[in-house]
C-alpha positions as CSV (number, residue, x, y, z in Angstrom):
1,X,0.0,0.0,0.0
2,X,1.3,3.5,-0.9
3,X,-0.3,5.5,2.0
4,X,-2.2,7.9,-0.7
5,X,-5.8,7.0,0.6
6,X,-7.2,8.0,-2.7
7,X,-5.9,4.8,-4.0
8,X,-6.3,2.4,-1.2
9,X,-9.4,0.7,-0.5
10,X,-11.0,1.4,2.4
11,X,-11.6,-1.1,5.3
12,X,-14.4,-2.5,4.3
13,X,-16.1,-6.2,4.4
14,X,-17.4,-7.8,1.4
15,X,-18.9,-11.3,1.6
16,X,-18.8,-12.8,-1.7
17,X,-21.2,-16.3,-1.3
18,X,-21.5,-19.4,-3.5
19,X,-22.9,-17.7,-6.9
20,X,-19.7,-15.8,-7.6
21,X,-16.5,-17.7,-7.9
22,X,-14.4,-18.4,-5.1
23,X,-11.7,-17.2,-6.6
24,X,-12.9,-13.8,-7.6
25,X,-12.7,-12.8,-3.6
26,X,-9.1,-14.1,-3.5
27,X,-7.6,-12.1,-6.7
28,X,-9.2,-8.7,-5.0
29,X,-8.3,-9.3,-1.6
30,X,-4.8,-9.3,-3.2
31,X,-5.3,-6.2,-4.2
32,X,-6.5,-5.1,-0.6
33,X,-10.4,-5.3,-0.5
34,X,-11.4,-7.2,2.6
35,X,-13.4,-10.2,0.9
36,X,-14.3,-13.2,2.6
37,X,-16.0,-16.2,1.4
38,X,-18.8,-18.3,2.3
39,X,-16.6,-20.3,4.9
40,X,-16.9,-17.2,7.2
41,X,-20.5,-18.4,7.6
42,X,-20.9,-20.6,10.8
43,X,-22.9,-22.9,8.5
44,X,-19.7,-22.4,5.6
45,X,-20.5,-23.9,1.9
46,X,-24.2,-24.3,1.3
47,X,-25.2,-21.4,4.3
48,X,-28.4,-20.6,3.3
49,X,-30.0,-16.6,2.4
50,X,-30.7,-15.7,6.0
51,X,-28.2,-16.6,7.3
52,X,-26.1,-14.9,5.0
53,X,-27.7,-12.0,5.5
54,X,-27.1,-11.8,9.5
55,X,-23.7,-12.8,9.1
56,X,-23.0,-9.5,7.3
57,X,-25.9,-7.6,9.5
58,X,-23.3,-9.2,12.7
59,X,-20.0,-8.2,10.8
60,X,-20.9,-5.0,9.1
61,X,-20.6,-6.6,5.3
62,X,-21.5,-5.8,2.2
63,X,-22.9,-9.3,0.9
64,X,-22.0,-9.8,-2.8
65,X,-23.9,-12.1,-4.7
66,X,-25.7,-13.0,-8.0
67,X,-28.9,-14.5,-7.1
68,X,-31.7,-12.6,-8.9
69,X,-34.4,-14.7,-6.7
70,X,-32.9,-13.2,-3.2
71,X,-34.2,-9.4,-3.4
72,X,-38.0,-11.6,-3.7
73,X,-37.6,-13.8,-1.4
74,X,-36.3,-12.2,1.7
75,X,-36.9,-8.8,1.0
76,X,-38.9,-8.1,4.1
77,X,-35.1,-9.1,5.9
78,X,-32.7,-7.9,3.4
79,X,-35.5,-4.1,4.4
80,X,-34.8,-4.9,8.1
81,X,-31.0,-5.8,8.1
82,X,-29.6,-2.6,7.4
83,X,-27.2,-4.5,5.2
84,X,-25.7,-3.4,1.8
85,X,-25.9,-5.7,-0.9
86,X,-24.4,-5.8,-4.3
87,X,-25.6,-7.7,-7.2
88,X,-23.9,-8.9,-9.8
89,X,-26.0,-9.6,-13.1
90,X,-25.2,-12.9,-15.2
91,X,-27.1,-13.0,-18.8
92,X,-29.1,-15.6,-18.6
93,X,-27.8,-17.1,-15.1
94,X,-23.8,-17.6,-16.1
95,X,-20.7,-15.9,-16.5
96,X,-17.2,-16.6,-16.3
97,X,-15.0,-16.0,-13.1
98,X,-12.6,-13.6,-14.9
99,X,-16.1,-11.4,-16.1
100,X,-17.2,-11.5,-12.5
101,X,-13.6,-10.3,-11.8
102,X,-13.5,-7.4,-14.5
103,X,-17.3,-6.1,-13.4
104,X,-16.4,-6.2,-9.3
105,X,-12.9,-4.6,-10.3
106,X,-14.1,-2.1,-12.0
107,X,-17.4,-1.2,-9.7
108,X,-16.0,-1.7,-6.6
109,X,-14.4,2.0,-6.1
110,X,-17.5,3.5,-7.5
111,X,-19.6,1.7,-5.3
112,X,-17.4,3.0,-2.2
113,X,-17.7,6.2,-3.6
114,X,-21.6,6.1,-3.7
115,X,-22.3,4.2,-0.4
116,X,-20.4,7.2,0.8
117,X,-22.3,9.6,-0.8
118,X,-25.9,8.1,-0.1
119,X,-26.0,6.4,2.9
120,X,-29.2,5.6,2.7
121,X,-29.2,3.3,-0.4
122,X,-28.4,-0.1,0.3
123,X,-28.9,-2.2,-2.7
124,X,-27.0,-2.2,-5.8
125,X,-27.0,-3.9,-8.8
126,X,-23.6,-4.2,-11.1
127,X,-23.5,-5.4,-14.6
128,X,-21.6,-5.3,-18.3
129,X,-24.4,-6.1,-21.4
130,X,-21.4,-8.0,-22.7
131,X,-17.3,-9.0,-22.2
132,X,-16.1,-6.2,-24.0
133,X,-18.9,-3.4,-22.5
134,X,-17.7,-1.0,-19.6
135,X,-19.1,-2.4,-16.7
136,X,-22.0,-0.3,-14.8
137,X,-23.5,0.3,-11.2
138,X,-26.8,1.4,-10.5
139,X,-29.5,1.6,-7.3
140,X,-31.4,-1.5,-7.1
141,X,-34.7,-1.3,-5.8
142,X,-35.7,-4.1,-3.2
């Protein structure tokens, strides 16, 4: 780390769970993100939603995840937690560990920035429309 805190990220906890590639938490946490995978989870590999979410709730973590069905089916908890959450859309359910890489590289300081900006928001929602697009974030309503 260089000491310039513009280009260090900030102390921060991102859970990344079992939709998203394990090793897309390594490769930024050697870059200095804080990410943790599902084996932080009491329950580890195959914790379910809810407990997911308490986990970060407990730990102050963003929980990063693709699963389009989550914001449906626990909304009423993913409202109460207080957590942040960012999604990360996959086209038709897949995408490859080095695109879920690229999109989270390339969000992540953005999404500091906003979470910073507008506290209030808590949900958002990262995608690319294909390999070569420049990835965007944006609010996602729960």
């Amino acid at each position: 780390m260089t000491g310039n805190p513009l280009s260090e990220p900030p102390n921060r906890r991102f859970l990344l769970d079992e939709s998203l590639a394990p090793s897309v938490a390594q490769a930024l946490k050697l870059v200095g993100y804080d990410f943790v995978g599902i084996e932080a989870v009491p329950s580890g590999k195959g914790a379910q939603d809810p407990e997911i979410i308490d986990w970060c709730r407990a730990n102050g973590a963003v929980w990063v995840h693709a699963d389009d069905r989550a914001k449906r089916q626990h909304k009423v908890q993913l409202q109460t937690s207080g957590i942040r959450t960012l999604r990360i859309h996959r086209p038709q359910g897949r995408m490859t560990a080095k695109e879920q890489l690229r999109i989270l590289a390339f969000v992540l300081p953005l999404f500091l920035e906003r979470i910073t900006e507008s506290p209030r928001v808590r949900n958002y929602r990262a995608s690319a429309a294909n390999p070569s697009a420049k990835p965007s974030l944006r609010e996602e309503k729960i």
